[in-house]
ZAROZA-318618 format. One line per 5 residues: number of its first residue (from 1); for each residue x, y, z of N, C-alpha, C. Coordinates in pm, 1 decimal, m for minus. Atoms other than C-alpha are relative to their C-alpha. Layout:
N
NUM> X/Y/Z/X/Y/Z/X/Y/Z ~ ...
//
This chain:
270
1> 84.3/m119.0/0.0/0.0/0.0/0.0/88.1/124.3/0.0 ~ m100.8/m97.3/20.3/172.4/316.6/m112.2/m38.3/99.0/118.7 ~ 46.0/m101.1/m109.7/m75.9/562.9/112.9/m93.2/m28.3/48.6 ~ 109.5/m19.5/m76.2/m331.2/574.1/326.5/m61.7/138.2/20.1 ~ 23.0/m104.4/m48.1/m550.0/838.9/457.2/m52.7/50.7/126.9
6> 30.9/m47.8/m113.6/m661.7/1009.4/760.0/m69.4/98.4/11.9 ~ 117.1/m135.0/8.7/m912.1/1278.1/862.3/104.6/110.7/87.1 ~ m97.4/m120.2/m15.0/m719.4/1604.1/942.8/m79.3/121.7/20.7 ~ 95.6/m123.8/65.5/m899.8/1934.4/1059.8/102.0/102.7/m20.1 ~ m85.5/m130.5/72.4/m765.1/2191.9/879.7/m118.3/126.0/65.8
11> 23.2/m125.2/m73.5/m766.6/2550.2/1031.4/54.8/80.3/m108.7 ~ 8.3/m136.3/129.9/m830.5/2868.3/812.2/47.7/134.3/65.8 ~ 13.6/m188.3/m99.8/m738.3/3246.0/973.4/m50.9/72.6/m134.2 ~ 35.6/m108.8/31.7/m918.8/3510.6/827.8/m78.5/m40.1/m110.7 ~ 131.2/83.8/108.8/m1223.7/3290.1/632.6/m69.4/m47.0/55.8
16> 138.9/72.8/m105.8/m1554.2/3200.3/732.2/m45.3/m99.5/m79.3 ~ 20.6/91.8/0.4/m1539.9/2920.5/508.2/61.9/m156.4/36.2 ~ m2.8/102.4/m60.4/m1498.1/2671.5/769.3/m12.4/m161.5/m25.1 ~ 96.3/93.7/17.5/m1567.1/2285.9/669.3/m57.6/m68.7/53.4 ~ 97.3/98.8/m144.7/m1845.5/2088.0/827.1/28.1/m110.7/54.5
21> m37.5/109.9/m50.9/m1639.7/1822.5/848.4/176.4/m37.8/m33.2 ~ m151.0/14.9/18.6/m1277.8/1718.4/878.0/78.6/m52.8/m153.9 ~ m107.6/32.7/166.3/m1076.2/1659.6/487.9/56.9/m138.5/53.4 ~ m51.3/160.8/m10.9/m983.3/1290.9/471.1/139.8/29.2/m94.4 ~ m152.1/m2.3/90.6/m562.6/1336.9/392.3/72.5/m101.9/m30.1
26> m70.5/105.2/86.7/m366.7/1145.6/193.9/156.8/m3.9/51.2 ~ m145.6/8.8/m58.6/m53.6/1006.1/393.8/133.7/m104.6/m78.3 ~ m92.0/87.8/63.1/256.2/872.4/214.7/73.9/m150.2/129.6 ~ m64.0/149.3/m53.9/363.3/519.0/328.9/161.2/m21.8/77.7 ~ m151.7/43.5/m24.2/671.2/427.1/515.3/24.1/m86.4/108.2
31> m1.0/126.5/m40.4/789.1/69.9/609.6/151.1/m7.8/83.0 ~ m163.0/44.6/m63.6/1128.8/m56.7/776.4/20.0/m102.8/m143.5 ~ m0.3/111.3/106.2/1266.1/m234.8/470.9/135.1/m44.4/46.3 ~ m126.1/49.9/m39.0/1579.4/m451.6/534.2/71.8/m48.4/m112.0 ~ m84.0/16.2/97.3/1859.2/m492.4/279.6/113.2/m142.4/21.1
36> m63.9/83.2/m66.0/1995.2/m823.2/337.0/71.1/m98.9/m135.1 ~ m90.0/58.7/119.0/2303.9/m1004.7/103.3/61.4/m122.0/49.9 ~ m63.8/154.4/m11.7/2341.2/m1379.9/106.8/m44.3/m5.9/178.4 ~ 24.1/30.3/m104.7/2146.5/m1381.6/406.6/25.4/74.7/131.4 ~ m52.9/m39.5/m119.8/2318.6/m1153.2/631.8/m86.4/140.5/m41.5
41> 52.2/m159.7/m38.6/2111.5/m787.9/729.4/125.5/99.5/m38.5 ~ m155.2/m151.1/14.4/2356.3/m493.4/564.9/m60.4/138.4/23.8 ~ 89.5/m79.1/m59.5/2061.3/m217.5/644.0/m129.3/m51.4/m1.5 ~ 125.9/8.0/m62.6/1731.7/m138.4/767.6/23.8/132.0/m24.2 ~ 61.5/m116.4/67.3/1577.0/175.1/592.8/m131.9/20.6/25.2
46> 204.0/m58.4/7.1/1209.2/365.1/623.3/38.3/42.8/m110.2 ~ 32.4/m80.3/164.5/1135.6/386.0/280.4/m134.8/m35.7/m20.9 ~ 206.6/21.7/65.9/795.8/369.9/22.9/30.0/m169.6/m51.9 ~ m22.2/118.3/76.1/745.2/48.6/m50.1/m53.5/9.2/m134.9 ~ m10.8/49.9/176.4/760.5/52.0/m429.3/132.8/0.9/m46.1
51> m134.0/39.4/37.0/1022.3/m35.7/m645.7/115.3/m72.1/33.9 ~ m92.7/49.4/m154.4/1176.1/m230.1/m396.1/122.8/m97.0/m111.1 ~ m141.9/49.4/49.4/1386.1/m430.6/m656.6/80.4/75.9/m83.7 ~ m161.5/m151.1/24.0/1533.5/m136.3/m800.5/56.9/34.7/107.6 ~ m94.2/m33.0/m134.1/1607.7/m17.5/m449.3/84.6/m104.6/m2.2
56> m69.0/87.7/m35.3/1782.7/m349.4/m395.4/108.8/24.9/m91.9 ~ m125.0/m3.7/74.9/1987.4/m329.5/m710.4/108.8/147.7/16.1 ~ m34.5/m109.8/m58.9/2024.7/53.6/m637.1/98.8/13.8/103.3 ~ m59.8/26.0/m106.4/2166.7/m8.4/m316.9/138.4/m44.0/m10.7 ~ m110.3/62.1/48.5/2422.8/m245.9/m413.3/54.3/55.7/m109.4
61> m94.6/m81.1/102.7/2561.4/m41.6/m709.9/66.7/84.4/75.8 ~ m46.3/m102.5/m53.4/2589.1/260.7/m500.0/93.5/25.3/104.7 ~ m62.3/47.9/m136.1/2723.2/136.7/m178.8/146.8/m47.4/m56.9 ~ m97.3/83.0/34.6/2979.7/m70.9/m411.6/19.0/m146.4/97.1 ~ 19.3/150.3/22.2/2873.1/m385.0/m317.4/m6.5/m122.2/m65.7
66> m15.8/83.2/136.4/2796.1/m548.4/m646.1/m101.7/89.5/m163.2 ~ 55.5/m28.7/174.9/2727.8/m446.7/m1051.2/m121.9/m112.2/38.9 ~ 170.1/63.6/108.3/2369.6/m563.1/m1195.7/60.2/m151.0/m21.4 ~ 18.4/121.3/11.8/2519.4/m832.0/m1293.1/67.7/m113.2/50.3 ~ m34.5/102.5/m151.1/2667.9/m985.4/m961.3/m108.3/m61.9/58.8
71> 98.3/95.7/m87.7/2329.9/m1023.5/m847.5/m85.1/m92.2/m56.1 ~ 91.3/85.3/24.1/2152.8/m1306.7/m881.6/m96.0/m36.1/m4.5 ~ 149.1/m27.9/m51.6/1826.9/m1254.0/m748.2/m20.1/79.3/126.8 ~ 54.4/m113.7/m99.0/1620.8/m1029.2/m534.9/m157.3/m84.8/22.9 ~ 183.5/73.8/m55.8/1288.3/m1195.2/m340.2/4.0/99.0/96.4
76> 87.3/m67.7/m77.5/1067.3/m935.3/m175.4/m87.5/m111.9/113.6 ~ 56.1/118.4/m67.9/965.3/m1115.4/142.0/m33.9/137.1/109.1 ~ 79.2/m20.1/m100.5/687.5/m940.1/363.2/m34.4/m40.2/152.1 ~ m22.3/14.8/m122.0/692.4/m950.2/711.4/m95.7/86.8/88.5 ~ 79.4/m44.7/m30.5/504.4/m847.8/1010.7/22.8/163.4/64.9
81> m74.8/m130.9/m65.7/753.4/m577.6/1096.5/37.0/91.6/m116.2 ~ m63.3/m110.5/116.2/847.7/m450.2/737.6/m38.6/m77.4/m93.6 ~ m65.6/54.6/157.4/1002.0/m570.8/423.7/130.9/m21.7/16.5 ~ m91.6/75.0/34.7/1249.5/m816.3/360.0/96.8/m1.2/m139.2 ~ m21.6/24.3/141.7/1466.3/m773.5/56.4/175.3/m85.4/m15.8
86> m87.8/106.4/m53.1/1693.8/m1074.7/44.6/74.1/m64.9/m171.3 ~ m71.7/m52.6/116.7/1964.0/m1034.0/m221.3/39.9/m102.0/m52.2 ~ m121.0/106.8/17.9/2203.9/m1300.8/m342.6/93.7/6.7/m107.2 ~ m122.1/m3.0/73.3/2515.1/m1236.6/m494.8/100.2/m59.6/m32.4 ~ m114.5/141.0/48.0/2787.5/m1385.9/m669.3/139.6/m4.3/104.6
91> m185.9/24.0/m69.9/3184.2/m1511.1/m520.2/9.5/130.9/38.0 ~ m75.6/m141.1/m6.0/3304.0/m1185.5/m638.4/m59.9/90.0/95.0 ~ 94.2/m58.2/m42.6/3028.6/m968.3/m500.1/33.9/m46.7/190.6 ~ m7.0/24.6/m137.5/3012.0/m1140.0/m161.5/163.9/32.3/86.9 ~ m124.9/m29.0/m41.1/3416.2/m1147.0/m88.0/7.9/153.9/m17.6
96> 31.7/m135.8/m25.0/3346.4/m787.8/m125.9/m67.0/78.3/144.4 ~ 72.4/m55.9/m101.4/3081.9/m731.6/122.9/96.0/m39.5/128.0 ~ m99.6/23.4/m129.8/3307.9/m923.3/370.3/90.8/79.5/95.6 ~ m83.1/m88.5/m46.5/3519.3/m717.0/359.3/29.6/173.8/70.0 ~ 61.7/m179.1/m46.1/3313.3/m388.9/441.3/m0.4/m21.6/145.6
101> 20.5/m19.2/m137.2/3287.9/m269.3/791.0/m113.7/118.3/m17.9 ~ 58.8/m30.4/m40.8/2979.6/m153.4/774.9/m208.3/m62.3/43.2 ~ 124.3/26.8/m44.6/2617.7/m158.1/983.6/m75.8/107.9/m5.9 ~ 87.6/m142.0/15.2/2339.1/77.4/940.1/m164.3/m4.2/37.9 ~ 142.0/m1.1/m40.0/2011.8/163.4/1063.4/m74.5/126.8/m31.3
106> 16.0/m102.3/11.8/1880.0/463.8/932.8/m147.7/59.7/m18.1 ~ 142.1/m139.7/0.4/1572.1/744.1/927.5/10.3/25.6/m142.7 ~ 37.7/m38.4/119.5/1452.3/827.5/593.2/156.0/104.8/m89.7 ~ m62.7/m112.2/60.6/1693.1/1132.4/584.3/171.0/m1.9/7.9 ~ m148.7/62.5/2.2/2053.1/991.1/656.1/33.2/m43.8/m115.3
111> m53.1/86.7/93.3/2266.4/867.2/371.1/133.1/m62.9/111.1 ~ m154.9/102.6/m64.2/2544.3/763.8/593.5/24.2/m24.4/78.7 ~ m15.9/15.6/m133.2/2400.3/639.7/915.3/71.3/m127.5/m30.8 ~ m106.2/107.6/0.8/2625.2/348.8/1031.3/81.8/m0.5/m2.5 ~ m132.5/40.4/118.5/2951.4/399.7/831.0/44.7/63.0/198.6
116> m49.6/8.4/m127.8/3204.6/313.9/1125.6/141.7/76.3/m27.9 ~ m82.2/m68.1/74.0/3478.7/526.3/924.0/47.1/103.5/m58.3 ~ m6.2/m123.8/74.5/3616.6/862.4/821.2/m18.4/m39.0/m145.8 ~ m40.0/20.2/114.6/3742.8/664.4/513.5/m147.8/m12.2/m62.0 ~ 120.3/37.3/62.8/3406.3/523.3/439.1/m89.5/88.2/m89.4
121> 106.6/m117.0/m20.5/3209.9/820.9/478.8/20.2/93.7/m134.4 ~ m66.8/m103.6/90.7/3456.9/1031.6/235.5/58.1/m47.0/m110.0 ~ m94.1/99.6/81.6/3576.2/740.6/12.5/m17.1/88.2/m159.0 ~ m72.4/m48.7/149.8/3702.4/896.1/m342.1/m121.5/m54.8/m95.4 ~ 110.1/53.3/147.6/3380.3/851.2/m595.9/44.2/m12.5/m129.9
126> m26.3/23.3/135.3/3388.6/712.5/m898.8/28.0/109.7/m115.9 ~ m42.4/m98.1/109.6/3560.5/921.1/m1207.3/m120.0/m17.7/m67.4 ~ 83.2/m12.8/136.3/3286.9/996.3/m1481.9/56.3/103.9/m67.4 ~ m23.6/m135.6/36.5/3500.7/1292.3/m1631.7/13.3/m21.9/m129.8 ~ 4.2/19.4/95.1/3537.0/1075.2/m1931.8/m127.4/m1.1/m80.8
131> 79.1/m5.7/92.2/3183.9/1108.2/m2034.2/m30.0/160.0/m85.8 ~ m11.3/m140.0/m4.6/3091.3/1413.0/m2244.4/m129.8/22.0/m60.4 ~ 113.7/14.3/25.1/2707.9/1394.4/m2278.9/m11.8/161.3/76.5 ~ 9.2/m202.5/m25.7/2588.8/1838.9/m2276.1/m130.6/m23.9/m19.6 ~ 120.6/m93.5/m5.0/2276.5/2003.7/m2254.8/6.1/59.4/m54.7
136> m32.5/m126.9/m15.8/2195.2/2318.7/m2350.9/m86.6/66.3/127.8 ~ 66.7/m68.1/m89.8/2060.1/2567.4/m2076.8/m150.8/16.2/3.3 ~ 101.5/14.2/m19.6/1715.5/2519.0/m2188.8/m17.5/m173.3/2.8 ~ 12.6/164.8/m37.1/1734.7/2160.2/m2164.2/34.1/m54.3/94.8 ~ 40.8/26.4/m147.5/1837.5/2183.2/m1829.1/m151.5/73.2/77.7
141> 127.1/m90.7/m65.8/1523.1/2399.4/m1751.2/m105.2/m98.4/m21.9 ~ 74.9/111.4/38.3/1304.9/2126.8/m1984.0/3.8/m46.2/102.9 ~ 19.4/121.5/m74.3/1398.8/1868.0/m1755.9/m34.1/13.9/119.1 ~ m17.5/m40.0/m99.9/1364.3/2021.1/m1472.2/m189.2/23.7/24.7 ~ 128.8/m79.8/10.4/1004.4/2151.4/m1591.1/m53.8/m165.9/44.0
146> 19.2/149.5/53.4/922.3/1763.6/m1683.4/m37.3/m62.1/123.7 ~ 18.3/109.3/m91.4/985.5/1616.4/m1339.7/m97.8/9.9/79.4 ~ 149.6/m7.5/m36.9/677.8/1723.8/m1160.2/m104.5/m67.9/m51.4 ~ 125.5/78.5/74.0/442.4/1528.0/m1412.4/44.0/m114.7/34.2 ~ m48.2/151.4/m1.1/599.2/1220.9/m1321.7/41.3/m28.5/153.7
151> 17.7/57.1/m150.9/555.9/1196.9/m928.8/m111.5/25.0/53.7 ~ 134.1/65.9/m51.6/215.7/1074.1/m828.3/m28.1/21.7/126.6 ~ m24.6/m57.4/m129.4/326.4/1021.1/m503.3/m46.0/113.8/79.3 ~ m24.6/m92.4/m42.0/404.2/1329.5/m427.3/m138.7/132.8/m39.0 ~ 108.4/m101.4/69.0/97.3/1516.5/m636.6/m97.6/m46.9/140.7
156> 88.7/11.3/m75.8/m140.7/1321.5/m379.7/55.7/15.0/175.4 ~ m38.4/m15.0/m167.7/98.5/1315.3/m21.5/49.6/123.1/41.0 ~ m71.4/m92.8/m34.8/325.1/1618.5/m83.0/148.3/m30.3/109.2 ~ m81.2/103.9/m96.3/566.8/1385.8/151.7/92.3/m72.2/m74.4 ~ m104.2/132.9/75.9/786.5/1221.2/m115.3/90.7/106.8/m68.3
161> m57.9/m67.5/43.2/1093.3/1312.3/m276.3/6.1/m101.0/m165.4 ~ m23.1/77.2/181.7/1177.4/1201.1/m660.4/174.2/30.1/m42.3 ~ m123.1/m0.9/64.6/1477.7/1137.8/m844.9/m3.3/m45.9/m166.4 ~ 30.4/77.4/157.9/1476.3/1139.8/m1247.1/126.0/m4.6/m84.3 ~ m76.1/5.6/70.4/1662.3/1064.9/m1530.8/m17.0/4.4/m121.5
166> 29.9/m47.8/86.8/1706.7/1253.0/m1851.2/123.8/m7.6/m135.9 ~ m70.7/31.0/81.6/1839.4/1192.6/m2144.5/m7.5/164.1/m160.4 ~ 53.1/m144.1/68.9/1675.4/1430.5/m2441.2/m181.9/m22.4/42.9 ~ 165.9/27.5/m59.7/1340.6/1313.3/m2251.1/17.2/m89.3/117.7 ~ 3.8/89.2/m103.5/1233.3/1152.1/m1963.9/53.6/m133.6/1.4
171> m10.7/181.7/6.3/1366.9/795.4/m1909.9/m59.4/m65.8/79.4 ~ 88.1/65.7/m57.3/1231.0/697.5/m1613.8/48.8/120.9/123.3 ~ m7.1/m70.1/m127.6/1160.3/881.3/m1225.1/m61.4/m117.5/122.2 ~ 67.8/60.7/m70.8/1126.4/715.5/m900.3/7.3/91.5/131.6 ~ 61.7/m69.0/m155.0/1009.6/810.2/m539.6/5.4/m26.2/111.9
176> m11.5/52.5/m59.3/1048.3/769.1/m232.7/m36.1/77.0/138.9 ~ 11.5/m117.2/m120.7/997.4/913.0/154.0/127.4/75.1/11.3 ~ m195.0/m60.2/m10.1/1386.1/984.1/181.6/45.3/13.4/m173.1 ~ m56.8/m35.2/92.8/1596.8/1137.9/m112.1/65.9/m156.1/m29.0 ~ m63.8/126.8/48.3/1839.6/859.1/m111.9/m29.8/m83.4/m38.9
181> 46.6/99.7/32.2/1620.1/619.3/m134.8/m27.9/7.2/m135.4 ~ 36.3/m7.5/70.5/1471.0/756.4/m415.2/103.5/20.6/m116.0 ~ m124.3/m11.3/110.3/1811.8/803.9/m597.1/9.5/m173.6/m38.5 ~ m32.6/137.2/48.2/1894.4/457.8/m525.3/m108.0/m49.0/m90.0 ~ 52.7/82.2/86.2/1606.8/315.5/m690.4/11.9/29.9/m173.2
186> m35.7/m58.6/89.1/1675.3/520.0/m984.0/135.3/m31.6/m52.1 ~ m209.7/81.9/54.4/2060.4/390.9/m1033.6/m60.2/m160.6/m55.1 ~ 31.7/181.9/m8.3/1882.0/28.0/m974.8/m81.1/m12.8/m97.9 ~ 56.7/m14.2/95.5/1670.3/101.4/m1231.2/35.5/m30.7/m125.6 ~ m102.6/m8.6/115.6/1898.5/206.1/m1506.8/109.7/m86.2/5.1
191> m52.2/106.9/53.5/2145.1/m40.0/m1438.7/m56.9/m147.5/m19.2 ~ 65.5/130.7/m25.8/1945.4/m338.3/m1397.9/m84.2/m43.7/m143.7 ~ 106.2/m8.4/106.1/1770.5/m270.3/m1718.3/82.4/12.6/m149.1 ~ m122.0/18.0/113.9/2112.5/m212.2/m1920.6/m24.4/133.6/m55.7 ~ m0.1/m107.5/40.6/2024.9/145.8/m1972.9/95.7/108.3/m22.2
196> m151.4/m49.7/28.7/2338.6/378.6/m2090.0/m55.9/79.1/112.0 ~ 20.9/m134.1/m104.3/2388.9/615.5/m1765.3/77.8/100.4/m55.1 ~ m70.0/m129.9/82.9/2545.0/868.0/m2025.4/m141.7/121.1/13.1 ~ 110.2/m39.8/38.6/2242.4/1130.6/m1944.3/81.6/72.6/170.1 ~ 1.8/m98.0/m113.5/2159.4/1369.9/m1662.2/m143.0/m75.4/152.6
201> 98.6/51.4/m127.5/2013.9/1255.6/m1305.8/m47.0/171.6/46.7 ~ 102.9/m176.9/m123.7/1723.1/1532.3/m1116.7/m16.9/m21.5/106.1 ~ 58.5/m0.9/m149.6/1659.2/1547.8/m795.8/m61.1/134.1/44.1 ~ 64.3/m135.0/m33.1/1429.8/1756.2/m622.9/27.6/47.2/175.1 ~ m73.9/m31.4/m154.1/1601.7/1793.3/m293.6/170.8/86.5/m8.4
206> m114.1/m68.2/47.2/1944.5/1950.6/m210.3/126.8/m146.3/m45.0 ~ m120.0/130.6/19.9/2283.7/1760.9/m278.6/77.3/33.0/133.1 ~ m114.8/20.5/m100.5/2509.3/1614.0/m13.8/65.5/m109.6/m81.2 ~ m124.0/83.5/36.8/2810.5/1429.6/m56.4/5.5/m142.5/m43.6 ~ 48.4/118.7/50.4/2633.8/1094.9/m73.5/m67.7/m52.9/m68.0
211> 31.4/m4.0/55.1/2395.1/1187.4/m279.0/87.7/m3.4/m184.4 ~ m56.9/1.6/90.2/2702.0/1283.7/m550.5/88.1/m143.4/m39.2 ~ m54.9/162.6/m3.5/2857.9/924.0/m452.3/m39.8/m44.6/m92.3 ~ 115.8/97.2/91.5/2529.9/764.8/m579.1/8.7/12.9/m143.7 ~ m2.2/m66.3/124.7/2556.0/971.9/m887.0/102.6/m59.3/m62.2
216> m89.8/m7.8/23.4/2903.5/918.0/m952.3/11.4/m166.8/m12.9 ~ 20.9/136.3/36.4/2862.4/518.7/m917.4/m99.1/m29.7/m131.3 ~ 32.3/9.7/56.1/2597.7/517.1/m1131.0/119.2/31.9/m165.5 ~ m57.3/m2.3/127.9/2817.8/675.9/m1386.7/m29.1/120.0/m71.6 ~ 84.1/m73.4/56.9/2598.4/935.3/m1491.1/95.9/181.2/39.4
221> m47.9/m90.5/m16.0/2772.7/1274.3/m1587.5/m2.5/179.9/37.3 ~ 60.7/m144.7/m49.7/2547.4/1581.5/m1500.9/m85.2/m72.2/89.1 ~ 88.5/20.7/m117.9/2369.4/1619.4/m1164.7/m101.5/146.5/m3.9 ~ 63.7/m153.0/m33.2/2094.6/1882.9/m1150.3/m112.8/18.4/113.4 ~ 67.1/20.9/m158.6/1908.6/1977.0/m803.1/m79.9/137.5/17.6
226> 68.1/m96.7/m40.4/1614.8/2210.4/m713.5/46.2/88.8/87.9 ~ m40.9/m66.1/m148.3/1786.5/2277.2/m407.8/157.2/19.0/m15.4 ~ m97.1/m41.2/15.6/2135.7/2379.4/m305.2/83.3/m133.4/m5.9 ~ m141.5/80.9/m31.6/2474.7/2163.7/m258.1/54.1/54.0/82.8 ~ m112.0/m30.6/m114.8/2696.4/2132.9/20.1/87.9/m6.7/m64.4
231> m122.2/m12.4/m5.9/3030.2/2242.8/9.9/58.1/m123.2/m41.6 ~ m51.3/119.9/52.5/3154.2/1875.8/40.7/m55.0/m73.3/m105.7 ~ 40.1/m15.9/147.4/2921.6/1808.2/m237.8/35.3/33.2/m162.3 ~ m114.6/m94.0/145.7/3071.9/2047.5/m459.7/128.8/m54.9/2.7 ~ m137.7/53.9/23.8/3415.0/1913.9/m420.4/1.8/m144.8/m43.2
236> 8.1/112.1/12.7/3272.3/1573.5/m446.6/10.2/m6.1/m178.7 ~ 51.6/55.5/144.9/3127.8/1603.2/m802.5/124.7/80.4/m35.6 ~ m127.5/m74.3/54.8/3462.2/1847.9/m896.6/66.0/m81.2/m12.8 ~ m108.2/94.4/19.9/3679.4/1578.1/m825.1/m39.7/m143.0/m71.0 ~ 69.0/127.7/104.5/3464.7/1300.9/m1004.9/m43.7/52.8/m111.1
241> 10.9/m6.9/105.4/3425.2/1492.1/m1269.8/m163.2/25.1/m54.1 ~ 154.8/1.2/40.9/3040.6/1550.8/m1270.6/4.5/139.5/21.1 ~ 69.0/m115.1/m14.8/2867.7/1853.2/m1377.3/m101.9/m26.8/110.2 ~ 96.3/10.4/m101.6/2672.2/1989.8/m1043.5/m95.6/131.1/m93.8 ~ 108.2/m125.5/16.8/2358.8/2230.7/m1144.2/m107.7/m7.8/106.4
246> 76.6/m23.9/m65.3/2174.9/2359.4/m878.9/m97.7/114.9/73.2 ~ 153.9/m163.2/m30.5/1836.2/2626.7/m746.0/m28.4/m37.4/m173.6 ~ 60.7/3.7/145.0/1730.2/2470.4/m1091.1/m156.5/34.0/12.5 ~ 158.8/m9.2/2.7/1404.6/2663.4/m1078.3/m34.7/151.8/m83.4 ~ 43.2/m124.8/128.0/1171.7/2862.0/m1332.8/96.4/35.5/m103.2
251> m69.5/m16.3/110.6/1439.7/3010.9/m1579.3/169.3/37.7/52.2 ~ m120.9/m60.5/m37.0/1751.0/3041.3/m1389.4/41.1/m140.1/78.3 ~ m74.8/92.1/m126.7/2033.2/2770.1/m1209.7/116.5/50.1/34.0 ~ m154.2/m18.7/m40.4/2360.1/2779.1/m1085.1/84.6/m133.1/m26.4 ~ m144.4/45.1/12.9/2652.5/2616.7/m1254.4/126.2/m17.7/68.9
256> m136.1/m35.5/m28.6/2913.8/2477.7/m1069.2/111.7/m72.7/m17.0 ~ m145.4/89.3/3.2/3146.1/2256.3/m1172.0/m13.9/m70.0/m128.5 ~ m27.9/6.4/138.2/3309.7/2136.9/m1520.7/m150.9/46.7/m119.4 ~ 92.7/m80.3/38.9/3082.6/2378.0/m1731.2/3.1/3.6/m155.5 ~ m91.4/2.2/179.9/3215.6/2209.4/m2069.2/m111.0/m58.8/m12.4
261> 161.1/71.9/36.9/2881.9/2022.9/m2066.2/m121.5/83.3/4.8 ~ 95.9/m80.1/56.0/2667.3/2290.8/m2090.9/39.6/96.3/m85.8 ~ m96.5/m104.6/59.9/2652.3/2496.6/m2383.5/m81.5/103.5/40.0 ~ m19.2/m130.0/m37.7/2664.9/2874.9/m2313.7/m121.4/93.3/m113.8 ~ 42.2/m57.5/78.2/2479.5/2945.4/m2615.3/m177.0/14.3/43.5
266> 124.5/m70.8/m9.2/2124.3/3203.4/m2589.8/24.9/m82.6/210.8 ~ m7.7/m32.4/m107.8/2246.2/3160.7/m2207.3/27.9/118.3/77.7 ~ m31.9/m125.4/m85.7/2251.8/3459.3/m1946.9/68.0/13.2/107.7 ~ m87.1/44.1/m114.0/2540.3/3421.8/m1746.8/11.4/125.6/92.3 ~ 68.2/m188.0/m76.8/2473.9/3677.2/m1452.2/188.7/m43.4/93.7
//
């Protein structure tokens, strides 16, 4: 069940049309889902339950756990406490996880509860500087316009965040209660499906540092964000080589990093 609803009285100042009866609201969903590889628990997330096997593959790309095609299967297994998503990966893949030191338990809005590690936390993201997939400045605005028609979710809870992916059109958007989540399923998506990540990821939240990780695993060489970027953000995607664009709203963003992928042309550089 994605939402439910609830009766809510809504309070007016300075209107005497009152209603006679309380508005039945539309609440977005959120489960404990557990991320578990070859059997062993690697998190426990509040997310939406949809998409849950993109999240899974999501997860494991981003984290650097295992490629699309380490895993072997994904079974959604329901429970009376959550969701179960019970992975199984190959040799390679697993002698990997072994070797992680990490546990996590996290709130919707964490990307990096758990990590027992400076290193972890700050680990060097993947290069993409070799891709050279551009825009122009109205085709970051397009896409930007675009992603609103394509979260449901969010049209009926107002409670969800989205993450899309654009190519010279939509490719696909997913959703979620937490940003991250909703990135990951969006990586898990596109790789799982064999989709080129030569294109531009949206988000409608700000960027942090783990958010540009996700990005930067995926592969994918422009990031563009409604909202701002952190500092460590910005240095993240600088040194991986990803265009950041962000306050992408109405007819204006901010450019900040390798600016060879957008072209300049019928742009107003203030």
């Amino acid at each position: 069940m994605m939402q439910t609803s609830r009766p809510a009285q809504r309070v007016s100042f300075g209107r005497g049309d009152v209603p006679a009866r309380p508005p039945s609201r539309p609440l977005a969903a959120e489960v404990a889902v557990a991320l578990s590889f070859n059997g062993t628990t690697q998190a426990v997330m509040m997310a939406s339950p949809a998409d849950l096997v993109d999240f899974a593959y999501g997860f494991a790309t981003s984290e650097g756990i295992a490629q699309a095609d380490q895993i072997q299967s994904v079974e959604v297994v329901e429970t009376s406490l959550g969701i179960d998503l019970q992975i199984w990966v190959d040799a390679q893949a697993e002698s990997r996880l072994s070797a992680r030191r990490r546990t996590m338990a996290g709130p919707v809005g964490c990307g990096l509860c758990g990590i027992d590690s400076l290193e972890e936390a700050l680990r060097m993201a993947q290069l993409v500087s070799d891709r050279m997939f551009t825009l122009t400045p109205s085709q970051v605005m397009s896409a930007m316009a675009d992603l609103p028609r394509h979260q449901p979710m969010h049209d009926s809870t107002r409670a969800i965040h989205a993450a899309g992916f654009w190519t010279d059109t939509m490719v696909a958007v997913r959703e979620d209660v937490g940003r991250h989540n909703a990135l990951d399923k969006l990586v898990g998506h596109i790789s799982r499906t064999g989709n080129s990540p030569n294109g531009a990821v949206l988000l409608t939240s700000r960027v942090s540092i783990d958010m540009v990780q996700k990005v930067a695993a995926l592969g994918a060489p422009i990031l563009i964000a409604a909202s701002a970027p952190t500092d460590a953000a910005l240095r993240m995607a600088d040194s991986a080589g990803i265009t950041l664009i962000a306050q992408a709203r109405g007819d204006r963003f901010d450019l900040f990093t390798h600016p060879n992928r957008i072209s300049q042309e019928a742009a107003d550089v203030a």
